[in-house]
Each structure stands twice: as C-alpha cells, then as structure tokens.
C-alpha positions in Angstrom: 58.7 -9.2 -9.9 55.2 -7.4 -10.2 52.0 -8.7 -11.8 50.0 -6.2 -13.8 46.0 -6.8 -13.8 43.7 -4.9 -16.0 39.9 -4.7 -16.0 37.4 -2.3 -17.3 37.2 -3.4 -21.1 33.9 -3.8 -23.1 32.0 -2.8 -25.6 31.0 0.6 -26.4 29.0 2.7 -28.8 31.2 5.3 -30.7 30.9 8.5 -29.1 31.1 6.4 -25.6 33.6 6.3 -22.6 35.1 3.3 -20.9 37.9 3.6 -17.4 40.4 1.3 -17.5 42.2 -0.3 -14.6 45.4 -1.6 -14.1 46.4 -3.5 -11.0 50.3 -4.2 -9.8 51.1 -6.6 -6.9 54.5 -7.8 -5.9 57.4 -5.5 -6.2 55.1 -2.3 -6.4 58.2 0.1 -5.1 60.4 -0.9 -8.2 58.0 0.1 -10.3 59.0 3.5 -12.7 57.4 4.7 -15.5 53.8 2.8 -16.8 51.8 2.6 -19.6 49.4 1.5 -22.3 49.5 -0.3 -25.3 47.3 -1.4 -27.9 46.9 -3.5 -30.4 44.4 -4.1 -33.4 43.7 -7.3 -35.2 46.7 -7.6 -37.5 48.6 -4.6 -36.3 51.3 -3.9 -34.3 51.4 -2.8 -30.6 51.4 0.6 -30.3 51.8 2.4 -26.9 48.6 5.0 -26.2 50.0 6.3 -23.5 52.6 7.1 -20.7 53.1 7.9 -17.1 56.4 8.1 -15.2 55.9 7.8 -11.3 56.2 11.5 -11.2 53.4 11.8 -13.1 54.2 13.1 -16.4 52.4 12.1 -19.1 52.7 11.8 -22.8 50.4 10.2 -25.6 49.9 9.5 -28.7 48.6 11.9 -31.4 45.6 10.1 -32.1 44.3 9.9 -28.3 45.1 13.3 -27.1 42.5 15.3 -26.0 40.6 12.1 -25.8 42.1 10.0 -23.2 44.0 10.4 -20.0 46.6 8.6 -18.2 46.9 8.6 -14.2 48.1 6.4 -11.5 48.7 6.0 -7.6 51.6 4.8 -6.4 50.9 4.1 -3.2 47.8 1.8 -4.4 50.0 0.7 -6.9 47.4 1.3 -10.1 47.4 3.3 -13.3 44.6 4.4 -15.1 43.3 4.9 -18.9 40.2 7.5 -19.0 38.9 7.3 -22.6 36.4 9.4 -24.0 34.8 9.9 -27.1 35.7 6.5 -28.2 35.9 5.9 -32.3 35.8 2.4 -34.1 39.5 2.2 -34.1 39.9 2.6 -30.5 39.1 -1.7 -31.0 42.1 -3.2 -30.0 43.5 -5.2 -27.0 45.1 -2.8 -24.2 47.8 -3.9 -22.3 49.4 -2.6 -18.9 52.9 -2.0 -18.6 55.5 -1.2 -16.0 58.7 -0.5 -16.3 61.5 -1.9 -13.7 63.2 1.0 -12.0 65.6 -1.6 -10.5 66.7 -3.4 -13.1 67.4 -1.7 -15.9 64.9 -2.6 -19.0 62.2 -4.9 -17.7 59.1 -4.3 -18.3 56.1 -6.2 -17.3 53.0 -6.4 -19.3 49.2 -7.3 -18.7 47.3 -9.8 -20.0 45.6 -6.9 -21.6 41.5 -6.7 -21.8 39.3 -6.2 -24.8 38.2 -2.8 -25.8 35.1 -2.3 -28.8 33.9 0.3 -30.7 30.7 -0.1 -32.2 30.0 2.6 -34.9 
C-alpha cells in the first residue's frame, strides 16, 4: 500500500506560480509511473500531467509550456511546477501513483486546493 500526501495549494493571482508537493509513504519501491489530476467544480477529472519512474513526462495541451512535472524516487515525491497560472487552472489537484506490482492500482491524494484569481 502507499499513501500519497499533497501540499502547496493556495490562492494565486493570474499570471502567478504555485509548487506543488506530493508525498508517498509505505510501499515507495512499487511505485511506477505518477501523476496529476484535476478537477473543476462540476467537471470531470482530468490528468495535467505524467511522470513514469524513469522520468518521462507527458502533459496536457493546455499546461504545456506552463507547468512541469518531476519527482525523486529515492525521497519518494513528485512534483507539479506551475507557472503563469490562468483562472481555469482552479480546480482540486490530486496525486496519483500507479502500482508497479500489482497490475492497475493506483493510489490517489486527497488532493489540495488550487485558485486563480483574475
């Protein structure tokens, strides 16, 4: 099992940056690929972006250029750099790791709040 932890949410002006974290504990070494999601008010969860423990990366098309995706494995964190935040950048992000051991598990976050002010 691992436990995903996020932090760094908050409220930004448009234009603004915000870093955030994500945390695992527990079964750090079965951990593949991770990632972000987001989700708006009344939208679906969308993923933002992607790492796999090698470190390729993918995103998508409305963050790239603007955010970017890294991680540690030995610390066992990922990261979500995002720059020049816009108003719908709002949503909840949420961790994910995938299970390299067992075969589709992924864990999720309990996500933290980003917001855009215009």
């Amino acid at each position: 099992q691992v436990q995903l932890v996020e932090s760094g949410g908050g409220l930004v002006q448009a234009g603004g940056s915000l870093r955030l974290s994500c945390a695992a504990s527990g079964s750090i070494f079965s951990i593949g690929s991770m990632g972000w999601f987001r989700q708006a008010p009344g939208k679906q969860r969308d993923l933002v972006a992607g790492i796999t423990r090698g470190g390729n990366t993918n995103y998508a098309d409305s963050v790239k250029g603007r955010f970017t995706v890294s991680r540690d494995n030995i610390k066992g964190m990922a990261y979500l750099q995002m720059n020049s935040l816009k108003p719908e950048d709002t949503a909840v992000y949420y961790c994910t790791a995938d299970d390299r051991v067992t075969a589709g598990a992924r864990y999720w976050g309990q996500g933290t709040q980003v917001t855009v002010s215009s």
